[in-house]
Each structure stands twice: as structure tokens, then as C-alpha cells.
VEXVEX-993568 format. One line per field, with one value per residue (C-alpha): residue number from 1; residue in three letters; x negated, y negated, z. Coordinates in steps of 0.001 Angstrom, whole numbers, plus 500000, padded with zeros to 6 digits. Each point is the difference from the previous one (the first is absolute). Layout:
REM VEXVEX-993568
num = NUM	...
residuo = ALA	...
X = X	...
Y = Y	...
Z = Z	...
END
This chain:
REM VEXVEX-993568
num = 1	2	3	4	5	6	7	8	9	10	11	12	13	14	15	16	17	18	19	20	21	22	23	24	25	26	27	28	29	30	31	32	33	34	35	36	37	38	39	40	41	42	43	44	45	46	47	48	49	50	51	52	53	54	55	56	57	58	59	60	61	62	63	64	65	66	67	68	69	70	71	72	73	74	75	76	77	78	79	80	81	82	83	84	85	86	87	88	89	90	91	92	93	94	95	96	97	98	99	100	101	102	103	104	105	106	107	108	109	110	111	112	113	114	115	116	117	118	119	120	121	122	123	124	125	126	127	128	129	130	131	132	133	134	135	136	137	138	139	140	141	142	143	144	145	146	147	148	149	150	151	152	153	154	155	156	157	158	159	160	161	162	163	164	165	166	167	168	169	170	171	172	173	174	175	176	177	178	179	180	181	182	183	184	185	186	187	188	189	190	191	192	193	194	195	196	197	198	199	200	201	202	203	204	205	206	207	208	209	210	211	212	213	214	215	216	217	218	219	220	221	222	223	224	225	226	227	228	229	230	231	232	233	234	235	236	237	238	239	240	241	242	243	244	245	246	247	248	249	250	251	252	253	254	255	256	257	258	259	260	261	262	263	264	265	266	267	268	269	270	271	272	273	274	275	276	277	278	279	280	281	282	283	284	285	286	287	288	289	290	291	292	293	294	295	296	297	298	299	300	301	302	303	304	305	306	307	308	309	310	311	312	313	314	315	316	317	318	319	320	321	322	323	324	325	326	327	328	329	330	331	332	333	334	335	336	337	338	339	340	341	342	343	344	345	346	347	348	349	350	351	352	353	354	355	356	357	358	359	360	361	362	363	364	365	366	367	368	369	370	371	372	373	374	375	376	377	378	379	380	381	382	383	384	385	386	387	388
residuo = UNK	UNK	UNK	UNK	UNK	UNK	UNK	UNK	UNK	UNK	UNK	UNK	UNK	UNK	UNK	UNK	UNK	UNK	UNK	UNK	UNK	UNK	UNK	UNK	UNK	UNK	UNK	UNK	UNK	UNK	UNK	UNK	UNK	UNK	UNK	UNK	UNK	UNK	UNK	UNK	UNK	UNK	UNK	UNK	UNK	UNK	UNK	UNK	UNK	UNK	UNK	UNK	UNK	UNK	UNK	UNK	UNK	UNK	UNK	UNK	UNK	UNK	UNK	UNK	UNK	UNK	UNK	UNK	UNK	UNK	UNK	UNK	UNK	UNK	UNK	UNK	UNK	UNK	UNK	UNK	UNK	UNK	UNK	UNK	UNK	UNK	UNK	UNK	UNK	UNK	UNK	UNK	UNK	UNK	UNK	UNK	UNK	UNK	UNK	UNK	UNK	UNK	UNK	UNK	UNK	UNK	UNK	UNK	UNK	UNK	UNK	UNK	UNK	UNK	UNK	UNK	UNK	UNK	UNK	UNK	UNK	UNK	UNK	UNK	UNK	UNK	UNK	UNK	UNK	UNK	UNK	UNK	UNK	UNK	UNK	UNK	UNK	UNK	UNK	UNK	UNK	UNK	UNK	UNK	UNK	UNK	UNK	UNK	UNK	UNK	UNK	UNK	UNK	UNK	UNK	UNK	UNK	UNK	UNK	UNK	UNK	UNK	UNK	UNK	UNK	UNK	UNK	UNK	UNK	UNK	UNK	UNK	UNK	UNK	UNK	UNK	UNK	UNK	UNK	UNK	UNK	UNK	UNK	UNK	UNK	UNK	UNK	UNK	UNK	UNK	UNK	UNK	UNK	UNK	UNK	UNK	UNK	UNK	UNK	UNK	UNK	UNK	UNK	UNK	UNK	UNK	UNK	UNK	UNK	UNK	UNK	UNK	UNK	UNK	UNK	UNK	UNK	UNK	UNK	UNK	UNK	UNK	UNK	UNK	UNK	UNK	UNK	UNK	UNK	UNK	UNK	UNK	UNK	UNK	UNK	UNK	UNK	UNK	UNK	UNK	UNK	UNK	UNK	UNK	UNK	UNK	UNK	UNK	UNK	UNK	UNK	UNK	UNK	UNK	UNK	UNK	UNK	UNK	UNK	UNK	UNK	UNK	UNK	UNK	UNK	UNK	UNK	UNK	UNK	UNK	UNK	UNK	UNK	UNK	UNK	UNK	UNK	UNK	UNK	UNK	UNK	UNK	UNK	UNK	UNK	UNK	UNK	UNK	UNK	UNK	UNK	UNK	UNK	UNK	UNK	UNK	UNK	UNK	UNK	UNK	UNK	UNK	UNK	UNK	UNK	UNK	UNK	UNK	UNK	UNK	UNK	UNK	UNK	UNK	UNK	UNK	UNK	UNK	UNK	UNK	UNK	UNK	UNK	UNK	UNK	UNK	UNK	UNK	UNK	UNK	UNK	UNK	UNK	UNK	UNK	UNK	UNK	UNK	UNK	UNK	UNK	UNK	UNK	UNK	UNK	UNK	UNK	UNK	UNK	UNK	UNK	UNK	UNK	UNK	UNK	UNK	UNK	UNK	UNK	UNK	UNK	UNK	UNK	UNK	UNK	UNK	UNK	UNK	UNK	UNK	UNK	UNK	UNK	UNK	UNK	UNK	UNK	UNK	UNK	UNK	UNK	UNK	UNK	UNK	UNK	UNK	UNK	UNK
X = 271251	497873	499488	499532	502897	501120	502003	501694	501441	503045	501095	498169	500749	502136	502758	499286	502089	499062	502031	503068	499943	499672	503228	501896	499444	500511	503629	500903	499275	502023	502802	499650	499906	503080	502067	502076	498807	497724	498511	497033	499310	497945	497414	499838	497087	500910	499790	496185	498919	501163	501010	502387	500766	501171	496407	498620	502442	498993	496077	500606	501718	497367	497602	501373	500809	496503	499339	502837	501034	497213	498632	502722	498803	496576	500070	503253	500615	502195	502818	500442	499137	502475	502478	498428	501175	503386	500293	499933	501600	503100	500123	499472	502609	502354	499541	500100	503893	501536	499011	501495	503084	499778	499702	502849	502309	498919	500373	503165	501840	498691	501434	503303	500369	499578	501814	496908	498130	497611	497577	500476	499122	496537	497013	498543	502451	502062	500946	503002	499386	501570	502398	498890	498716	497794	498470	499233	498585	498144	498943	498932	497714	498856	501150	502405	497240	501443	497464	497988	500469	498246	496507	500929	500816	496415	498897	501256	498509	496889	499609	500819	497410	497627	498979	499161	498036	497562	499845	498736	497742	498211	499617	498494	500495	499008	502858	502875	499221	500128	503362	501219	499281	501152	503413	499440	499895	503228	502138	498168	499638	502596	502558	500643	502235	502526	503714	502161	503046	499755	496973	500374	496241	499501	498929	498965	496606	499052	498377	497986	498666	499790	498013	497195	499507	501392	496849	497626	500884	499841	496930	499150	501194	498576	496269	500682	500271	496974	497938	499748	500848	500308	496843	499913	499066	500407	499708	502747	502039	499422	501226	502909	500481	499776	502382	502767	499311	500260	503617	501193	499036	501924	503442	499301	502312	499952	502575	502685	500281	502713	496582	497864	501965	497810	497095	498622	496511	500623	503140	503070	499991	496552	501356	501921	496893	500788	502621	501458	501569	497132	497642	498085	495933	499727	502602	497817	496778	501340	501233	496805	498118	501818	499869	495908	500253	501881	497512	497312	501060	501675	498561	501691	498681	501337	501162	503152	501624	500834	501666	503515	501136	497688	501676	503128	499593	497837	502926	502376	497222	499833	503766	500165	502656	502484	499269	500454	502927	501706	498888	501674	503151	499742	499419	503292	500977	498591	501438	503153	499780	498653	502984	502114	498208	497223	496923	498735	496356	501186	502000	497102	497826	502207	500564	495695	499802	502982	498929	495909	501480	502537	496395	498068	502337	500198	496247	500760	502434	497773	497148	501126	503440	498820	499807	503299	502006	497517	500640	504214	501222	498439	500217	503971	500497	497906	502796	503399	497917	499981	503972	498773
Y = 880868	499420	502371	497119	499088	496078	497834	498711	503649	500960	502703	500239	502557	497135	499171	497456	496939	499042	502833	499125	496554	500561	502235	497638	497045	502566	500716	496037	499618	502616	498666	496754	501219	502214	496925	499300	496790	499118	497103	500516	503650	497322	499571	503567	502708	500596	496696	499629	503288	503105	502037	499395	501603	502792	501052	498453	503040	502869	499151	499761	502914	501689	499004	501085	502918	500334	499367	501207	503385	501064	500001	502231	502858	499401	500085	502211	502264	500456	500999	496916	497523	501492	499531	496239	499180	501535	498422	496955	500665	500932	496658	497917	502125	499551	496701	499436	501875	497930	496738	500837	500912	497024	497891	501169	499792	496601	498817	501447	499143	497128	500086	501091	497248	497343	501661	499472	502858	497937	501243	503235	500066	498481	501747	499698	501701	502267	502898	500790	501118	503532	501827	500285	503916	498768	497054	502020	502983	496891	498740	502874	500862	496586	499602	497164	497097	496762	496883	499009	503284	502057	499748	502803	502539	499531	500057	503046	502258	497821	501361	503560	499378	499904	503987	499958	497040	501588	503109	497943	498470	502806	501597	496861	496272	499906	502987	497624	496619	502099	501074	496975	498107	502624	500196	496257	500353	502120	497439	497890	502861	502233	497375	502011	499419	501128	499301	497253	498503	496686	499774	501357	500879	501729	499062	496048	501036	502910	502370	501654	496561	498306	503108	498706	497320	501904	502435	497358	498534	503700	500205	496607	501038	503458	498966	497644	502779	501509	497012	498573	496601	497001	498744	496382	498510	496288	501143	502172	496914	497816	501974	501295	496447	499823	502184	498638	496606	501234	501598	496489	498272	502610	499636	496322	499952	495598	500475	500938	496373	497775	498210	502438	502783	499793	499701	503650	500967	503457	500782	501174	502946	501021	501243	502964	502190	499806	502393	500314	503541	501755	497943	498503	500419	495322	500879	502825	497834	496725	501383	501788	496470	498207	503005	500283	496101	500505	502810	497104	497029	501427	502289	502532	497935	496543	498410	498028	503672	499919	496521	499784	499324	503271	501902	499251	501408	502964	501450	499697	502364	502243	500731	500155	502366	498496	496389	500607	501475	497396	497508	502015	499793	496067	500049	501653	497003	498010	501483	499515	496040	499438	500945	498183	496734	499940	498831	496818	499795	499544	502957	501975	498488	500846	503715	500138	499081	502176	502635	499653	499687	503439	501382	498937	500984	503647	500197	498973	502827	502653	498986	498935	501787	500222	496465	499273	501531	498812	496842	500490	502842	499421	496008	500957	502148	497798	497462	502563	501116	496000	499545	497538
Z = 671312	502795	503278	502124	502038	499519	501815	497083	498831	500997	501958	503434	502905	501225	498108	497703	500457	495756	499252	502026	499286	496061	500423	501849	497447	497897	501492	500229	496219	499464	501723	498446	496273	500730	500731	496992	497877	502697	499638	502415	498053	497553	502832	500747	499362	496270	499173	500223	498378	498060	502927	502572	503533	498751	498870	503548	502020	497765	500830	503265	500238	498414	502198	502916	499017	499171	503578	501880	497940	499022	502791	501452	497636	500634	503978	500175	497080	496820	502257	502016	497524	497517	502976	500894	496320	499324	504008	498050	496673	502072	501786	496453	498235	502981	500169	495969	500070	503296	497764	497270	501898	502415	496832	498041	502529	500485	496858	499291	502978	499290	496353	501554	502600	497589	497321	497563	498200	498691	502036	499400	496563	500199	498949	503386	502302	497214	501998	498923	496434	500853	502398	503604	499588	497375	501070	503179	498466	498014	503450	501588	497051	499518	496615	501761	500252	500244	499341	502884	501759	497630	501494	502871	497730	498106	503755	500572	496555	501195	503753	498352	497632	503138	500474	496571	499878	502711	498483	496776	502506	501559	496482	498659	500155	496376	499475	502293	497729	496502	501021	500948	496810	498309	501248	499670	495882	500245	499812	497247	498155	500293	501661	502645	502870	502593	499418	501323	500344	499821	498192	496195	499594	503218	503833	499786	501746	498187	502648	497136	499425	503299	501856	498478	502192	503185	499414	499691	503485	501345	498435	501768	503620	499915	498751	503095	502278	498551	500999	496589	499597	496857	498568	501254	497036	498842	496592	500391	501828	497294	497547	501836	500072	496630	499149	502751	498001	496361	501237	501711	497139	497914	502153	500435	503101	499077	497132	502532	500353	497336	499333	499303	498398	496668	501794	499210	499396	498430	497534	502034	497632	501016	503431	499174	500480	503817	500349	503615	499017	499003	502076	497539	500660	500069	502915	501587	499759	501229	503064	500675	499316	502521	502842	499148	500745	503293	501103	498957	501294	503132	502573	501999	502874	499022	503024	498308	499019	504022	499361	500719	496244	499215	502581	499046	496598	501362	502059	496762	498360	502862	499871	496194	498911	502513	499231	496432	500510	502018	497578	497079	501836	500623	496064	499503	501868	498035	496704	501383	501169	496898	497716	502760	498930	502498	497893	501011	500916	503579	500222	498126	502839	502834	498443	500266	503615	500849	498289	501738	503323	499729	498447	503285	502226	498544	500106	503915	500264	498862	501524	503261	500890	503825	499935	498315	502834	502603	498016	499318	502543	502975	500620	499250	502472	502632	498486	500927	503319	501047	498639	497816
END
């Protein structure tokens, strides 16, 4: 690394609008690929590489907790950085139990109301697999992780991770990375994992697994604080280039068309190296190739990041854990139109732009709420003061 502060590095003192807008694509893929037989999911991150958004979140999260956390112990003290990150552990693990509850309930008075339990019985949204007592005792210690909400829980071991990772740190940076690939070879090795309930081999992102790349980014934010920043280097670029090539070519995102379905380059076969679960090392390397490009091609200063399109996904980023979670719950939504019969294209579409707007209007919500009832409250009761 090199001690001379760039542009193109992320992580100033002011927050870094990259960050935020990488999350809230992030978030709208997310969304998208949740969406039961979706035909738009085809044009979405994971379609063009190995990884998909999921690996884009973790990184990100990473890195600011590179910047934000560790900071806190630096400038404050073990004490009130511990309490900075169970602070936010709490609010992810709240958050992670009301959607599953808001979810089920959903679904099945949904399933009730139409007198269908087809529903209920689909891999993505099986809750019911037990009594009531159990599945909440399930819930509460996240064994209960239905798809597409099980990123919070690895969220949560993740943040908690956080005191350890900067003890690591200030022992050694060398000491942090060996532990981190080593726990890395766990589950290759040993195939170890943490039970679940819907998910016979254990939790579908495998936090033994997936920490690896949540240390890099801290790694990443944290040298960032230091005043190190990327070597700019086109050699680098082109070969992160490279790389982000070889794995299009490999998923050859062209064969999801009728005409072009045999068109691949590689056997199909040859893919099952890139594991999702155990977060297979093609995964970990193409998503740091395309966020070395990003730092490359775009600076922190880059005027069109204050664009309006940019801003809108920026504020999705900035209120993260609340924009996922509305979006989860328009997925339940989703779930449920679809067994109903809802899966045209143009429903698909409509769900998408439904779905985006609910997400930007949270963001609003969170970010704003003195302007909401400047916005809502007040221009009503200048309405019931005139007796209109």
C-alpha cells in the first residue's frame, strides 16, 4: 500500500458517497433477485460475474466498519466501541425477528384468505415446519432463517466479530489476515458450519466462510483512516480487468437467451468451484476486481455521484438496514402474487418499480422525518385551520 492519500481511495473524512451508492445498488439487486421467477433477475449483478450483491454488502460493511468502528475504539476506548457495536447488533437482530414475524403472518393470512397453502410450503418462506414455541425459540436464536432474510443474521455474528477483529489488528495485521483464512479453510476442510432450519447443511452464508471478506474491507477502511490508500496502478486495473472478464466469459450471461442457450465458452460443469455457501475464493476475488475498478475509474470527487440518479441510490445506502427490510417485506408480497398467478413480465415490472419507490421513500423517512411532517402534518392542519 501506499502512504499517500488518493482521491480515488475510498473512505475520506467525509463520507464517501462510493460507499453509499455501492450499497444502495447493492439493496435494489437484492430486491430484484428476491422476486420469484423474475425475469429481470437475468440482467442483474450475478449475471455478469461470479459474485453477486450479496458479496457487494458484506465489503461494504466491512469497510465501514473499518472506518466508522474502529475508529470508535481508537478515539474513544474499548468501552464505548464495544457499546457502538452491540448498539448496532441490537438494531439488526431486532429488525431480523419483526421480519420474520411480519412475513409469516403475511403469508399465512394470506394462505388463509385464499384458502391455498401452497405458499406455505415453499422453500423460500417455510416457517411453519414446527409448533409456534419452536420456531420461535428457532427465531430468536437464528436457527429460523428463511431465504432472502438470512443475510442479517450473518450481519449480526459479523458486527460481533468487530472487537475481535481490532484486537487482531493492533496485535498484527499479518496476525488478523492469518486468522481469517484460516477460519476460511474450516469449512473446506473440516465442513464446518452453524445449524439451520431450513437449510440441511447449515446457515446459507456460512459466517465462518464469509468473514473473510468482511475483514478484508475492515482492513480496507481502517488502512484508510491511517492515511494509506490503493496503489493506482494500471497494471493492477488491467488485470483486475482481466479477471472480471475471464468470470463473464465463464457465466456467459448471453445463453440466458432461447438463442443462445448453448452458446457457452467454458463447460457448465466447470462452475461448481464457485460456491456461494462457503464463499468460494473466484467469488472473493471477482468482487474485489470490480471494487479496485470502481476505486480506479471513479473518484471520490466525481461530480456525477451528486447527480440526481446517484443520489437517489446514495440515500437507499445511507438507510440500509431499513430499506432492506422494507424491501424483504414487498418480497413476501411478491411470493405471495406469484402463487396467485401474477407472473407476467409486466407484473414482475410493476412489482420492481413498486418495490424501488416503497425503498426510496423509507430512505426519505429516515433521513428526513422533520421534513415528512413539515411535509404531511403541518400543510393539514393549515388545511382544518382554513375549514377546508
Amino acid at each position: 500500500m501506499s502512504t499517500q492519500t488518493s482521491a480515488t481511495d475510498i473512505g475520506s473524512p467525509k463520507r464517501d458517497g462510493r460507499l453509499d451508492l455501492a450499497r444502495g445498488l447493492a439493496l435494489v439487486c437484492l430486491y430484484v433477485d428476491h422476486l420469484p421467477g423474475n425475469f429481470f433477475s437475468r440482467f442483474s449483478l450475478h449475471a455478469y460475474g461470479f459474485n453477486d450483491a450479496a458479496e457487494v454488502f458484506v465489503l461494504v460493511a466491512g469497510i465501514s466498519a473499518g472506518l466508522a468502528y474502529c475508529a470508535v475504539f481508537d478515539n474513544s476506548g474499548w468501552v464505548a466501541g464495544i457499546k457502538r457495536v452491540a448498539r448496532r447488533i441490537l438494531q439488526v437482530y431486532v429488525t431480523h425477528i419483526v421480519l420474520i414475524a411480519v412475513c409469516a403472518t403475511t403469508i399465512w393470512f394470506a394462505a388463509s384468505a385464499t384458502h391455498s397453502h401452497e405458499v406455505l410450503q415453499t422453500d423460500v418462506f417455510a416457517f411453519f415446519g414446527g409448533t409456534l414455541g419452536e420456531e420461535i425459540n428457532h427465531a430468536i436464536t437464528l436457527r429460523l432463517q428463511p431465504h432472502y432474510l438470512n443475510i442479517l443474521p450473518l450481519y449480526v455474528l459479523l458486527l460481533a466479530a468487530v472487537p475481535l477483529i481490532v484486537l487482531l489488528m493492533r496485535i498484527h495485521v499479518a496476525v488478523l489476515v492469518a486468522v481469517s483464512f484460516g477460519l476460511w479453510l474450516l469449512p473446506r476442510t473440516l465442513h464446518w458450519n452453524l445449524p439451520s432450519d431450513l437449510h440441511s447443511p447449515g446457515w446459507f452464508f456460512n459466517p465462518l466462510a464469509w468473514q473473510l471478506l468482511f475483514v478484508i474491507g475492515a482492513l480496507w477502511g481502517w488502512a484508510r483512516r491511517q492515511g494509506f490508500s490503493l496503489p493506482r496502478s494500471g497494471l493492477l486495473a488491467f488485470a483486475a480487468a482481466s479477471y472480471c472478464g475471464f468470470a463473464l466469459v465463464a457465466v456467459a450471461p448471453w445463453a440466458k437467451l432461447p438463442m443462445l442457450a448453448e452458446w457457452y465458452v467454458l463447460p457448465r460443469d466447470w462452475l461448481t468451484p464457485f460456491d456461494k455457501q462457503h464463499l468460494s475464493l473466484f467469488r472473493v476475488l471477482n468482487v474485489l476486481a470490480v471494487a479496485y475498478l470502481a476505486v480506479y475509474f471513479v473518484p471520490a470527487s466525481a461530480q456525477w455521484l451528486d447527480s440526481a440518479g446517484a443520489r437517489f441510490f446514495r440515500a437507499l445506502g445511507r438507510a440500509s438496514l431499513s430499506v432492506f427490510a422494507v424491501s424483504a417485506i414487498v418480497d413476501a408480497f411478491g411470493w405471495i402474487s406469484w402463487h396467485a398467478g401474477g407472473q407476467s413480465v409486466a407484473w414482475q415490472f410493476m412489482l420492481i418499480v413498486l418495490g424501488v419507490i416503497l425503498m426510496r421513500a423509507t430512505a426519505y423517512m429516515v433521513e428526513s422525518p422533520a421534513n415528512v411532517l413539515r411535509n404531511t402534518i403541518l400543510p393539514m392542519r393549515r388545511t382544518r385551520a382554513a375549514g377546508i
